[in-house]
Steps between C-alpha positions, in 0.01 A plus 500: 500500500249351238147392618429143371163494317218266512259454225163290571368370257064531455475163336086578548273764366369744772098594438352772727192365760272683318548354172429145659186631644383606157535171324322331844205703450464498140504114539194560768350751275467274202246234586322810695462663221417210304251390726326813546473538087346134525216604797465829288432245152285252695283750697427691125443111381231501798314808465476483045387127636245599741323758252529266221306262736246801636443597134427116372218504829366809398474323104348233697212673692446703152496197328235304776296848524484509119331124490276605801370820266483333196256173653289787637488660171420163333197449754395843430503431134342134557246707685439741177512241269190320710307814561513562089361147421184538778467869279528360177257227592204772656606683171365210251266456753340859488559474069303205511183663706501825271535321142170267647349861630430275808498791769368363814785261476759794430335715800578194746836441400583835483347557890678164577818672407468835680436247781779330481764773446310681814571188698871440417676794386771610724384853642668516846894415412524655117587887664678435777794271333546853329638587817774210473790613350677135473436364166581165658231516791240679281535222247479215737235669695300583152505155372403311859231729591361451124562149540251498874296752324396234222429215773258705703683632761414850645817687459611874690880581432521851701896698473460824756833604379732453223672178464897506383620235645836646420726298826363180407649270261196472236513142410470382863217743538303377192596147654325548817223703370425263229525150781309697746178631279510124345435378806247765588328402217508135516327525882267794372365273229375194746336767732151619490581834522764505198712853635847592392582819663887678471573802657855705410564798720898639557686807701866611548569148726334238388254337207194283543333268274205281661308226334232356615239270395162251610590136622299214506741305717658690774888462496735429795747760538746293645551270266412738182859515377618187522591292190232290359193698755175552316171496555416344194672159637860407494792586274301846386728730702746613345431849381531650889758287588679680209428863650632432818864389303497779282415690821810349683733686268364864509476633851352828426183333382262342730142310503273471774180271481184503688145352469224717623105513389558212227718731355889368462758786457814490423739853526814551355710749674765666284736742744617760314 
């Protein structure tokens, strides 16, 4: 007895579980992938970016440092240039009393000049800028205390240690230093005293620089930092108003002010 057959036909195509599972999660993996390439290609994009931007500020503060330097230099220079006319002039002017063999007149402007140079020249600030090892503040310092020197106010610059200044950015120092011993010497002038005194001292925590200086009008503390505050009448203020914003962006840097025996003092703390 025969066994009828049966065929069934497949009219379909069979494909295993795992094989759909592959082609599921390479259609997840794709835009994964993609998207992590693009975060990859956008964070690299951020960080060239950001130092392309760091290194155009640091061009920037070279750049603004460089102008600061080089209007120092000129004053310095403007300074030279003034001191060789006044020479050249008591040079004709000693020529003149020779060639007439008029000697009496040569003795007194010759005792008029020894005099003079006693008076004026710079004797307690010329060694100890030695011990500043910023060009920047040296050269600032150099050129203001020259510049009090030559309008009769007693100057003492005294730096117990030496002075790097290696934490602090050196165009904001020179900034400060040079608004702060401006206005020292602005108030020193009008005083009867005329005293500009700076003191520099350092350790392993901390820097100091204090300036202080004769008033003729006592300032008010509370209002010294406002905008437009002087004692020389209104819309004069502006150079402490300036400290206090340059202040506001470098924490590590701080000034304390007091008045005390008609002496004004300003300190700038520099933590280390």
């Amino acid at each position: 007895m025969s066994v009828p057959q049966v065929v069934f036909e497949n009219t379909g195509m069979y494909v295993p579980d795992n094989e759909l599972l592959s082609k599921d999660l390479l259609l997840y993996l794709c835009p994964l992938a993609g998207l992590l390439f693009l975060t990859i290609f956008l964070v690299c994009l951020y960080i060239a970016l950001n130092r392309h931007k760091k290194l155009i500020e640091l061009q920037n503060k070279q750049y603004e440092q460089l102008i600061e330097y080089t209007g120092i230099i000129e004053d310095l220079y403007e300074d030279i240039r003034n001191q060789k006319h006044d020479f050249m002039n008591i040079l004709f002017c000693i020529k003149g009393y020779v060639e007439g063999e008029q000697w009496e007149e040569f003795n007194s402007l010759y005792r008029s000049i020894l005099k003079e140079n006693d008076e004026s020249a710079p004797k307690n600030f010329l060694s100890p800028l030695k011990r500043i090892y910023d060009p920047g503040v040296k050269c600032i310092l150099g050129h203001k205390l020259n510049q009090a020197v030559s309008m009769g106010i007693t100057v003492q610059l005294y730096v117990f240690t030496p002075m790097e200044f290696q934490q602090t950015d050196p165009l904001v120092l020179c900034r400060l230093i040079g608004i702060l011993t401006d206005n020292a010497i602005e108030a020193a002038t009008e005083s009867r005293e005329k005293e500009l005194h700076i003191v520099m001292d350092c350790d392993e925590t901390f820097t100091s620089v204090i300036i202080s200086n004769t008033y003729d009008v006592k300032p008010d503390i509370t209002h010294l930092y406002k905008r437009g505050y002087s004692t020389k009448g209104a819309h004069r203020g502006v150079g402490l108003y300036n400290v206090k914003h340059i202040l506001s962006h470098y924490p590590s840097i701080a000034l304390k002010t007091t008045v005390e025996n008609n002496m004004f003092f300003q300190e700038l703390t520099i933590s280390q």
